[in-house]
N, C-alpha and C positions, 0 to 999 in steps of 0.2 A: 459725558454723563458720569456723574459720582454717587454713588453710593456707598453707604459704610450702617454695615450690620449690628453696627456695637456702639455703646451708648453708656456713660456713666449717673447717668440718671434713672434714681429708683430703682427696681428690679428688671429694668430693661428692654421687660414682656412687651409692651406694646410698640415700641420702637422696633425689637429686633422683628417682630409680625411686620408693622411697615417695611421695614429692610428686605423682608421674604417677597411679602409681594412685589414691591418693588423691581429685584432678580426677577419673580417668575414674568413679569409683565416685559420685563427687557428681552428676554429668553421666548417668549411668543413674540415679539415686532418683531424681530431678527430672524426667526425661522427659518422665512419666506425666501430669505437671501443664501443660509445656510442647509436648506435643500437640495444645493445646485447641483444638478449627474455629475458634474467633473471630480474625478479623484483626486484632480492636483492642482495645486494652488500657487500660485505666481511668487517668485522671491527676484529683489533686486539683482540686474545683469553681475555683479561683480560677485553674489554667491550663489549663480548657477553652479559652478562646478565643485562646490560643498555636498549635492545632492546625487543619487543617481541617476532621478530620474528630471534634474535642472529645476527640480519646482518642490513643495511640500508635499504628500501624499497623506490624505484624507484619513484619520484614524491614526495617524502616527504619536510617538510621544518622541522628543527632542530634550535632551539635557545640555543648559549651557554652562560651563565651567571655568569662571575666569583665574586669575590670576588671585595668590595670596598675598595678598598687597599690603606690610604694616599700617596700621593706623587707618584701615580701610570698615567701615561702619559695616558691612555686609557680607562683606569677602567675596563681591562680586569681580572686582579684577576686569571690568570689560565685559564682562559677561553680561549684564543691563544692556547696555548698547547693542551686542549684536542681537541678543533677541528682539531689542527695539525691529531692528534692521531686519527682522523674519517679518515681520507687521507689516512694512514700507507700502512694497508691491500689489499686497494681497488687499490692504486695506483701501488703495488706491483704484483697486478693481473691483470696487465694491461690498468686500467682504468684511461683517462687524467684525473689530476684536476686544478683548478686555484683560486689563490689568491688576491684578490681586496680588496684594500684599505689597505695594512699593510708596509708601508715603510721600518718600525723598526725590520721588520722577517728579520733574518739573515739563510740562506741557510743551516751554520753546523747545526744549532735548527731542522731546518725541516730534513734533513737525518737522526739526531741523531735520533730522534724520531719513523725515518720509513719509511718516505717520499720519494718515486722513483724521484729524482729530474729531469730524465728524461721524466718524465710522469706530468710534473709540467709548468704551466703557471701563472706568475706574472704580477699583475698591478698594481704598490705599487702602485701610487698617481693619482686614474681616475678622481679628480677633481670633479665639480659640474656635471660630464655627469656619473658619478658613477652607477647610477640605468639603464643607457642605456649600460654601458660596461658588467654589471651583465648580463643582459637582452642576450647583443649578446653571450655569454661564454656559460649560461645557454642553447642556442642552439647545443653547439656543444659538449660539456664536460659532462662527469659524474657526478664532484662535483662541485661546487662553494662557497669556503670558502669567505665572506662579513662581511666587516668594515665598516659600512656606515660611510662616515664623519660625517652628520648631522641625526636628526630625521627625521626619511621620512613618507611623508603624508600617511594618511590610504589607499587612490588609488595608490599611487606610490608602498605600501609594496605588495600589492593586488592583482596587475598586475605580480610583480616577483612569489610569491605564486602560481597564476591561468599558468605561464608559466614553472614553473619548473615541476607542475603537470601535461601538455601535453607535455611537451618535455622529459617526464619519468626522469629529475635529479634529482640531489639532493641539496637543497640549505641550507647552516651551514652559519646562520647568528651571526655574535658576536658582538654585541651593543653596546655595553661596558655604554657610559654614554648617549648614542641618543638613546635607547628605539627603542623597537620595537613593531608597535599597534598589528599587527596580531595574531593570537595564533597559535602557532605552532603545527605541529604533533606532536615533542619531546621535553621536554625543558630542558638540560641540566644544574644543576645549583651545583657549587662549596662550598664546604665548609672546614670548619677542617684543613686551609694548612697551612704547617709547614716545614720548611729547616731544614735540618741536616747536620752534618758536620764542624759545627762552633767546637764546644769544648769548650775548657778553653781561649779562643780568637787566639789561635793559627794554628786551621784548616781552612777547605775552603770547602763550599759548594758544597756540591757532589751528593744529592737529596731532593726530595719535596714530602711528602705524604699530599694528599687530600682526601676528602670525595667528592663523584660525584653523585650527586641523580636526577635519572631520573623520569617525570612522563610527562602526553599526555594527548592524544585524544585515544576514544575507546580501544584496547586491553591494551595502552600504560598507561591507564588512573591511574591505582595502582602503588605509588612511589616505586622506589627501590634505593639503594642505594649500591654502592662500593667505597673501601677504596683502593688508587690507592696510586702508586709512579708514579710520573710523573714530571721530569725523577726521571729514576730511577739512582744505581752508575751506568749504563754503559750508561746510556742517553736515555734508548726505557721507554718502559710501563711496567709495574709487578705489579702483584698482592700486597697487601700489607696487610700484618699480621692479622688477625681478619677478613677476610671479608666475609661478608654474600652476598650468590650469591643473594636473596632477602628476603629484609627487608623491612616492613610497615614503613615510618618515618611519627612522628608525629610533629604538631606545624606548620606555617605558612614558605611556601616557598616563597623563595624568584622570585621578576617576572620582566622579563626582560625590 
């Protein structure tokens, strides 16, 4: 499902009203599904032990932080993907999720990945009401994966933060280069990535191993880290050779 709140036609008014309603009508059908008693929510086998408790915890806020990548349009670095890869699981077991702010996500990326694209809500370009489209999703939805266009003020983050954690969701923010002031539950932060499949100039990229290293707040608060393909050759998630389910990492992490 697509939606997009922003409209260059006229003054806008009656479009962005359709756009609103739109959100609020997606935000009630989902409800139903996003009531569930469970506080935790399914992630892909190979980043169970990214988590403390192996799965997402309900009202969480998660920051993914990739790699600074010249010539990179987002400064996502990886960090698009693995949030894809928080969706996989959850959306595969029924649970809506939705996308704000990512124009450039191409649909096969998200299946390949994992992604129930029937369980999936798009809003590539929310425009400057961005934080109020997050806002109405996070009512109705399980997950809410966020591209802020810009750096958003300390009460603007604050407000998503204090709403995702009464409305039991879950919010996966990716910053890329607008920063995020809040401190997250989780902070997912990228490293070590590397394409394979070049060769001798003759092949064609066919996967990406990363290094993924998690650390938090309270239980989440000791770094671990996994060495992920993502994708992998068939497109999903796998484990990748060497990996320590956890591992102390030393030296300054990077912050989003």
């Amino acid at each position: 499902m697509f939606v997009s709140p922003t409209s260059q036609q006229g003054d806008g008014g009656p479009v962005r009203r359709r756009a609103g309603e739109s959100l609020a009508l997606l935000a009630e059908r989902t409800r139903p599904v996003s009531s569930s008693q469970t506080r935790l929510l399914p992630v892909l086998p190979p980043l169970v032990g990214l988590f403390p408790d192996g799965s997402l915890r309900r009202g969480s806020t998660i920051v993914v932080s990739g790699l600074a990548l010249p010539g990179s349009p987002d400064g996502s670095g990886g960090g698009i993907s693995v949030a894809l890869a928080l969706l996989a699981a959850a959306s595969g077991a029924g649970s809506w999720c939705a996308l704000v702010g990512l124009p450039g996500l191409g649909a096969v990326a998200a299946h390949d990945i994992g992604v129930d694209l029937a369980r999936l809500a798009v809003v590539p370009r929310p425009g400057a009401a961005w934080a109020e489209v997050a806002a109405t999703l996070i009512d109705g939805v399980d997950l809410v994966v966020l591209c802020p266009p810009f750096a958003p003020r300390p009460a603007m983050a604050r407000r998503l933060v204090a709403r995702t954690r009464e409305r039991l969701a879950v919010l996966v923010v990716v910053p890329g280069r607008s920063g995020w002031p809040e401190h997250p539950d989780t902070h997912l932060s990228v490293s070590d990535m590397h394409w394979d499949g070049v060769g001798t100039g003759d092949g064609y990229l066919h996967s990406r191993r990363m290094t993924v290293t998690a650390t938090g707040r309270r239980s989440a608060a000791r770094p671990r880290h996994h060495h992920l393909w993502m994708p992998s050759t068939t497109g999903s998630v796998a484990d990748a050779p060497g990996d320590v389910a956890e591992q102390a990492v030393t030296g300054p992490m990077a912050r989003a």
